[in-house]
NUVEX-762339 format. One record per residue: residue in three letters; x, y, z of N, C-alpha, C, O in turn. Coordinates in steps of 0.2 Angstrom, whole numbers, plus 5000, padded with zeros to 4 digits. Example, Ala and Ser with C-alpha at 12.3 -4.5 7.8 and 13.67 -1.06 7.14 Angstrom:
<pts>
ALA506649725039506249785039506649845039507149835042/SER506449895035506849955036506450005039506750065040/
</pts>
This chain:
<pts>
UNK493543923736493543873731493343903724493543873719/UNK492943953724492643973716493044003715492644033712/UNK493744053716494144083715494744043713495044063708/UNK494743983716495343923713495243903708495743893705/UNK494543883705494343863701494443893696494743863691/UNK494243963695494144023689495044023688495344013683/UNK495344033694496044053691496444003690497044023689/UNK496343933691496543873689496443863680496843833677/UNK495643893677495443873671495843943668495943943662/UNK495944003673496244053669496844033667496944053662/UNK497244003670497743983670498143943664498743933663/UNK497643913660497743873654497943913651497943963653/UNK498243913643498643943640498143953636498144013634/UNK497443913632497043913630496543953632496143983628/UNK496543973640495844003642496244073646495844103650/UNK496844093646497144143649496844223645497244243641/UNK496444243647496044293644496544343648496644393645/UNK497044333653497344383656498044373653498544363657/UNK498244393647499144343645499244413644499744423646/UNK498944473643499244533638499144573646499344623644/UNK499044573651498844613658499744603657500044553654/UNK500044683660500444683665500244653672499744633675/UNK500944653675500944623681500444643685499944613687/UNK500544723687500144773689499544753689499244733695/UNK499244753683498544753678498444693680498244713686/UNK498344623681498344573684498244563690497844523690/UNK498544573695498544573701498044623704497844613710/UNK497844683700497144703703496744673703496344663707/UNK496644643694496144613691495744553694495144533695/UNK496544523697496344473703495944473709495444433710/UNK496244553712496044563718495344583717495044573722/UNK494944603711494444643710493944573710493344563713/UNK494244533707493644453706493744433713493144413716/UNK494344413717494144393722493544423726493144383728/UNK493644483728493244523730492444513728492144503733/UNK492244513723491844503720491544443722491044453723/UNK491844393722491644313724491344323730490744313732/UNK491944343735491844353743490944393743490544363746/UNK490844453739490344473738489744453740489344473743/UNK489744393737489244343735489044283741488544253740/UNK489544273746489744253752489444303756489544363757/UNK488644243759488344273763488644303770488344353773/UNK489344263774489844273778489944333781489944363786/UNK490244343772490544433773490044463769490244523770/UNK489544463766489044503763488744583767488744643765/UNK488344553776488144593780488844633782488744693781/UNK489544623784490144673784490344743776490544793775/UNK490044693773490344723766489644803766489744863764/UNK488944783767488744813768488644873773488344923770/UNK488744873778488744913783489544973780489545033781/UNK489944943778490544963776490245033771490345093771/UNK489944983767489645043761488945093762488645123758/UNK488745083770488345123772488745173776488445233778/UNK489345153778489645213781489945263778490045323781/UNK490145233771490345263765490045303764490245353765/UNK489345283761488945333760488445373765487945423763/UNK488645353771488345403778489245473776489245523774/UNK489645443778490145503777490045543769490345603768/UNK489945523766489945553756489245623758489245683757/UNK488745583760488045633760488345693766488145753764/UNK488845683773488845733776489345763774489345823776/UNK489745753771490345803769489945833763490345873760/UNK489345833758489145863753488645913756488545973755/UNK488245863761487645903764488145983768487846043768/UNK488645973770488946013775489246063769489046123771/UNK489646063763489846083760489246143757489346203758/UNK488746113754488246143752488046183756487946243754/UNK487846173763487846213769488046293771487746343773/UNK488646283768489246303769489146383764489146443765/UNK489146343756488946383751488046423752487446393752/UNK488146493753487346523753487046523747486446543747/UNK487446503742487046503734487046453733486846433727/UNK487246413737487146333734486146313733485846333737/UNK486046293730485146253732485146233738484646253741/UNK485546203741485546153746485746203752485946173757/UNK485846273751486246313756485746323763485246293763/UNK485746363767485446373774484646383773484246353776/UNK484546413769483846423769483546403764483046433762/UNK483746333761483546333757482846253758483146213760/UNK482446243758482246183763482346113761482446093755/UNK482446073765482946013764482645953760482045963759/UNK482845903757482945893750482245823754481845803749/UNK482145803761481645773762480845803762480345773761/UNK480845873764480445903763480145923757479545923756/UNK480645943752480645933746480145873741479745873737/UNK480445833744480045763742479545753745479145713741/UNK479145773751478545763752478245813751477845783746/UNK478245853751477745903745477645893739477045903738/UNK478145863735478245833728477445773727476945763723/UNK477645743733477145683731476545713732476145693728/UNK476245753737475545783739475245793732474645823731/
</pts>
C-alpha cells in the first residue's frame, strides 16, 4: 500500500521527481524504494536480517581466511586474534 501510494503521487507531472531518470535509472530506483518500504515490514524484517548476517558471516570468513593466508598480514597466523586484542585493550 505505501508503495502505491508514493508512486501514484510520483506519478503526477507536478510531483514526478523521477521525469529526467532513464528507463534503467527508474526502474532500479523503484526497486530500491520498494525494498526499502518492505524494510520496514516487520514480516519480512527478521528474513531480511538473517540474509545480512550471512553476508556478513561469509565477508569476515573470506577476509579472516585471506589474512590467514598472508604471513605479513597483521592478522596473519601468529599474530593474536583481533578478540583477544580487545580484551586486553579493555583491562
Amino acid at each position: 500500500f505505501h508503495s502505491a501510494v508514493a508512486f501514484a503521487v510520483l506519478g503526477r507531472p507536478r510531483t514526478n521527481i523521477f521525469s529526467n531518470l532513464s528507463r534503467k535509472q527508474y526502474q532500479a530506483t523503484r526497486q530500491a524504494m520498494i525494498h526499502m518500504i518492505l524494510a520496514t515490514d516487520m514480516t519480512c524484517h527478521f528474513g531480511m536480517v538473517e540474509s545480512f548476517k550471512k553476508l556478513l558471516n561469509q565477508h569476515l570468513s573470506s577476509v579472516t581466511a585471506a589474512a590467514a593466508a598472508d604471513k605479513k598480514h597483521p592478522m596473519g597466523p601468529s599474530s593474536p586474534s583481533p578478540s583477544s586484542q580487545l580484551s586486553s585493550s579493555s583491562r
